[in-house]
ROKE-828403 format. One line per 4 residues: number of its first residue (from 1); their letters; for each residue x, y, z of N, C-alpha, C. Coordinates in steps of 0.02 Angstrom, whole numbers. Example, Ala and Ser with C-alpha at 12.3 -4.5 7.8 and 13.67 -1.06 7.14 Angstrom:
<sites>
1) AS) 660/-284/390/615/-225/390/660/-165/390 | 642/-112/354/684/-53/357/645/2/394;
</sites>
This chain:
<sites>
1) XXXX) 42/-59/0/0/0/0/44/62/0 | 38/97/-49/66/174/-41/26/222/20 | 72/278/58/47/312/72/85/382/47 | 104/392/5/129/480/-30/110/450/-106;
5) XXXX) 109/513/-133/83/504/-217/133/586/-240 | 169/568/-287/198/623/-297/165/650/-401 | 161/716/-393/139/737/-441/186/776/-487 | 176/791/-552/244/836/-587/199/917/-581;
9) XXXX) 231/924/-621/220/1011/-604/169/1031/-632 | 138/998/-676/52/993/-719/7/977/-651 | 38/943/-625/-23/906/-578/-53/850/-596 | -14/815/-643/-4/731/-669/31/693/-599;
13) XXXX) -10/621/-593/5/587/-546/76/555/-577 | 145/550/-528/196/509/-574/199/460/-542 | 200/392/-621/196/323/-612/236/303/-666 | 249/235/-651/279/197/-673/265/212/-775;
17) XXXX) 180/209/-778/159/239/-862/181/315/-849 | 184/349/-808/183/417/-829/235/454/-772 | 305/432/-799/362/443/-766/393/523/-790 | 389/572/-742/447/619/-751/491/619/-846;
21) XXXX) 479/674/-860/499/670/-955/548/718/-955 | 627/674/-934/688/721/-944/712/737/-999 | 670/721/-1069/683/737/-1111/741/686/-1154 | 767/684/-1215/807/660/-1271/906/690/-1224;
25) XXXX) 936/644/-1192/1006/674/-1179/1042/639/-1210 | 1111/655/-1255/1163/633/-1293/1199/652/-1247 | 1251/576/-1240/1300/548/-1186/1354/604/-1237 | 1378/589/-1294/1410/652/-1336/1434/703/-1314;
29) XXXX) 1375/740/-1300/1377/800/-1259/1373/800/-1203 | 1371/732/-1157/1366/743/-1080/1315/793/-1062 | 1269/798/-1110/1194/835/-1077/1157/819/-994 | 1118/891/-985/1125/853/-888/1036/885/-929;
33) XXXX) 984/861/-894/901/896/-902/912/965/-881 | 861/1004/-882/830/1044/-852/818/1003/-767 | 793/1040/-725/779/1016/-663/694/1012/-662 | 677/949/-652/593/957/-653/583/946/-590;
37) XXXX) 516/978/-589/475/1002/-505/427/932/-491 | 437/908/-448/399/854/-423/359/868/-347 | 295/847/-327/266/885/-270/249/816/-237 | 260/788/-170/235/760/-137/182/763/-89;
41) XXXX) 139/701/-68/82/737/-29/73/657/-7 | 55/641/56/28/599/84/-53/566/56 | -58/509/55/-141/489/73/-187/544/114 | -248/546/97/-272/548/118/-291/556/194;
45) XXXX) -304/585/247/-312/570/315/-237/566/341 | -202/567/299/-128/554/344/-64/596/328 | -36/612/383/39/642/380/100/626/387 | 143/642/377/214/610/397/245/629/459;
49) XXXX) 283/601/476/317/627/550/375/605/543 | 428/650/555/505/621/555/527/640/491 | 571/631/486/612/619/391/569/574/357 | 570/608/294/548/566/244/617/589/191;
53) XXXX) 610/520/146/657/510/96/635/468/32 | 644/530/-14/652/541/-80/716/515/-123 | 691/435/-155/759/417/-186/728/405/-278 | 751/397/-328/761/377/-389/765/290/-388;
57) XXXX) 737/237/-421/744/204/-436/736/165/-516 | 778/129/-520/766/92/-583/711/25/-581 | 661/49/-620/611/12/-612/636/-66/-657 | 698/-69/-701/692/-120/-740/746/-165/-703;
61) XXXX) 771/-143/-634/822/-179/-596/883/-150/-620 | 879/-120/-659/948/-95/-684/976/-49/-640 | 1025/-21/-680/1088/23/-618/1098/118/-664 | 1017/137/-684/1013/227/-689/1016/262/-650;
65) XXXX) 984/230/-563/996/286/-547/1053/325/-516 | 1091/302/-530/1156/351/-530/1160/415/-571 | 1103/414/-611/1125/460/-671/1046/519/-650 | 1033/507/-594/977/570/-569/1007/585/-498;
69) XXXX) 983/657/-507/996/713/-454/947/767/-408 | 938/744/-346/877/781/-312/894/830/-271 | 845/886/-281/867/940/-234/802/991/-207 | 803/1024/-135/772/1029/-129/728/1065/-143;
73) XXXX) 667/1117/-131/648/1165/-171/672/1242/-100 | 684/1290/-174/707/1346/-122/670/1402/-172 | 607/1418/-135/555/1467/-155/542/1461/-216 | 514/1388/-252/503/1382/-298/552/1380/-371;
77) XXXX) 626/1354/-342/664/1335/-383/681/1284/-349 | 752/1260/-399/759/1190/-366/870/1227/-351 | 860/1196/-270/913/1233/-236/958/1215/-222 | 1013/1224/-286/1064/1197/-319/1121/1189/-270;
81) XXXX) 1132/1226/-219/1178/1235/-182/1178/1179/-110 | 1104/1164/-129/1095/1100/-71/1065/1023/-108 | 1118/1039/-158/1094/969/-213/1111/921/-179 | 1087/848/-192/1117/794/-170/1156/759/-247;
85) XXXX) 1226/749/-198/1267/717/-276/1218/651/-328 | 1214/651/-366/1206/594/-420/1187/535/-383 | 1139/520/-394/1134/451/-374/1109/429/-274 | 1128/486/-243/1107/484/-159/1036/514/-156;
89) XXXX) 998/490/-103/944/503/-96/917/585/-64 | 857/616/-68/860/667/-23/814/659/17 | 817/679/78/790/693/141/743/763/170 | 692/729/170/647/814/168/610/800/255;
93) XXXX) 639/854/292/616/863/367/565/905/353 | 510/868/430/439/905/407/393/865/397 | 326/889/405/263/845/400/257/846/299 | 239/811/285/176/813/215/122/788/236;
97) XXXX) 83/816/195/17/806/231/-14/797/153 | -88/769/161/-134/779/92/-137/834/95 | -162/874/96/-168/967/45/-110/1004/36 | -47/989/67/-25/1047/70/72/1008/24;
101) XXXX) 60/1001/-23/114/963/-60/197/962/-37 | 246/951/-31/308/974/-40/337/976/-94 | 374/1023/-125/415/1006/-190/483/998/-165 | 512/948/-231/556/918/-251/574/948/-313;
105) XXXX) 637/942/-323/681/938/-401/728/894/-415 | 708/866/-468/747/820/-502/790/833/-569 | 819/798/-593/830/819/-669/896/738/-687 | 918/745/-723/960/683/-784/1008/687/-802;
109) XXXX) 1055/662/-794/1127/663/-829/1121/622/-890 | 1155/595/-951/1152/578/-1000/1221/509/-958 | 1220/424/-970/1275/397/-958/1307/392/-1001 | 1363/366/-988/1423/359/-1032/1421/316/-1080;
113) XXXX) 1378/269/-1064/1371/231/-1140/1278/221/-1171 | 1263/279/-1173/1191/292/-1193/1200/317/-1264 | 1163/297/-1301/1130/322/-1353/1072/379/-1328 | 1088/429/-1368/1017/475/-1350/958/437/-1343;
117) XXXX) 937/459/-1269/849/418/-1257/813/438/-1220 | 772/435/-1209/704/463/-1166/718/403/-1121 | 730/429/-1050/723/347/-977/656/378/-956 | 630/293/-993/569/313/-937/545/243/-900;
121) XXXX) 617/222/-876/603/166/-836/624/180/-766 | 643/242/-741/660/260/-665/593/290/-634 | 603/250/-558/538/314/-545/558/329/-469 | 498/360/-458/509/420/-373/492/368/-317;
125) XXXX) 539/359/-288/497/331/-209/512/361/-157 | 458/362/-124/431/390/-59/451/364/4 | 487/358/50/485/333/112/499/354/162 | 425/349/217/398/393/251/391/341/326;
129) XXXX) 390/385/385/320/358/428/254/422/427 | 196/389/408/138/417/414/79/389/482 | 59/435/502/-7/444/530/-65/463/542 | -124/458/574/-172/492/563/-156/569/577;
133) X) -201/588/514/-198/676/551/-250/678/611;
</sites>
């Protein structure tokens, strides 16, 4: 059972079909994304308490996520100076709650032996303790 659901910056639920779109990167150019805005929010009826943590995974068992980077949000950008290196998870202190979202930023490095491609086999996980509000 999930309890956080994280959304992109449309306000599209992101899933496994409808993963974060870092766009076409050529390893070539060692292209890195843009940073996209991701918003977390608990279930329903429930909040978090303690740290929660925000990691990247490769949904096909494989070994991408090394090649994503999370950071936190700082007034509606994503706050470069408190990035987490490539591949480490981030840590967001603080409740989430259902209404009131947290953002996240993410974005893509291109690997070293990629052909230009759209990954859309990584996705966001959530791990929390939640409770009733």
């Amino acid at each position: 059972m999930a309890y956080f659901k994280v959304y992109d910056a449309s306000g599209n639920e992101v899933t496994s079909g409808n993963p974060l779109d870092f766009g076409t990167l050529n390893r070539d150019d060692e292209e890195v994304s843009s940073w996209l805005k991701g918003v977390i929010v608990s279930d329903d009826g429930l909040v978090s308490t303690g740290n929660t943590t925000v990691s990247v995974v490769d949904a096909t068992g494989g070994d991408s996520s090394g090649l994503f980077q999370l950071a936190p949000d700082n007034a509606g950008s994503a706050d470069e100076g408190n990035a987490e290196a490539y591949g480490d998870d981030l840590t967001i202190a603080g409740a989430i709650n259902d209404t009131t979202g947290v953002p996240f930023w993410a974005r893509r490095k291109a690997g070293p032996a990629e052909e230009p491609v759209v990954d859309a086999t990584a996705i966001v996980r959530v791990t929390g303790v939640v409770i009733p509000e």
